[in-house]
N, C-alpha and C positions, 0 to 999 in steps of 0.2 A: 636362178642362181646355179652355180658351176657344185655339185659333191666331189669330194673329193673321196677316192676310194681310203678304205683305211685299211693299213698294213695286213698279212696276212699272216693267221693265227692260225697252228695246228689244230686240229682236232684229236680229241680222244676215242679211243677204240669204241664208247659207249654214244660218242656223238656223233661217228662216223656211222653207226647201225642203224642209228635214230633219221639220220638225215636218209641214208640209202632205202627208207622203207618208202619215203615218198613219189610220187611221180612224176618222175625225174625221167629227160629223153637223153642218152648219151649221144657221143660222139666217137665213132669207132674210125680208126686210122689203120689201115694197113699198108700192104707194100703191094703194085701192082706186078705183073711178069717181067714188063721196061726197066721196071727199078725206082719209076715213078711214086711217090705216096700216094693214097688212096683213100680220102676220108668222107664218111655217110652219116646222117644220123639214124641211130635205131634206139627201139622199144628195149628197155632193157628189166631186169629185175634183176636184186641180189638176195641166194637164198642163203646167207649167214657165212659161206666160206670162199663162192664165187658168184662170175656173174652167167646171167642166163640170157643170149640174144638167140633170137630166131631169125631168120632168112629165109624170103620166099622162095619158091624154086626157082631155079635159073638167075638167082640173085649174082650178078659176077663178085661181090665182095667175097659172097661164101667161096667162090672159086680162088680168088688171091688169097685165103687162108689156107685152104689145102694146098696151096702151093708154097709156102711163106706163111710159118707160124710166126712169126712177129706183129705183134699188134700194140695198139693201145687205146685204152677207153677212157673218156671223159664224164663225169658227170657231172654237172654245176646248177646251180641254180642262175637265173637271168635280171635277182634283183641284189639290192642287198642284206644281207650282209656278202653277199657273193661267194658262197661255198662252194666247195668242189674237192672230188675225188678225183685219181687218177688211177691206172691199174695199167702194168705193163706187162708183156710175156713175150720171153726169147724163148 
């Protein structure tokens, strides 16, 4: 049988902390040199006021960020209830 997703409910600041403690793999988007988007998934943590990714060396995402601070990260989970965070920076 077909689920149907069910609407989507904010979260509060206490369910948002709760959910981000988990182990969760984002989705990080940035902008490439061409002007292309540029999206990876990475390891992420959040330690209570941002988030914390690492990059290997020679990673070229870390390279399209020192070029272009604009990003955005995703975190969600893959079943339901289907939560997710999202986190932008100009």
């Amino acid at each position: 049988s077909d689920v149907g997703l069910s609407p989507t409910v904010p979260m509060n600041e206490e369910e948002i902390a709760l959910f981000l403690q988990g182990p969760w793999a984002a989705r990080l988007a940035c902008i490439r040199p061409d002007g292309l988007p540029h999206v990876i998934p990475v390891w992420q943590e959040w330690d209570g006021h941002g988030f914390v990714v690492i990059a290997w060396e020679g990673s070229q995402w870390a390279e399209y960020l020192l070029q272009n601070p604009n990003v955005s990260l995703t975190v969600d989970e893959p079943w339901p209830p289907l939560r997710r965070v999202v986190r932008r920076r100009r």
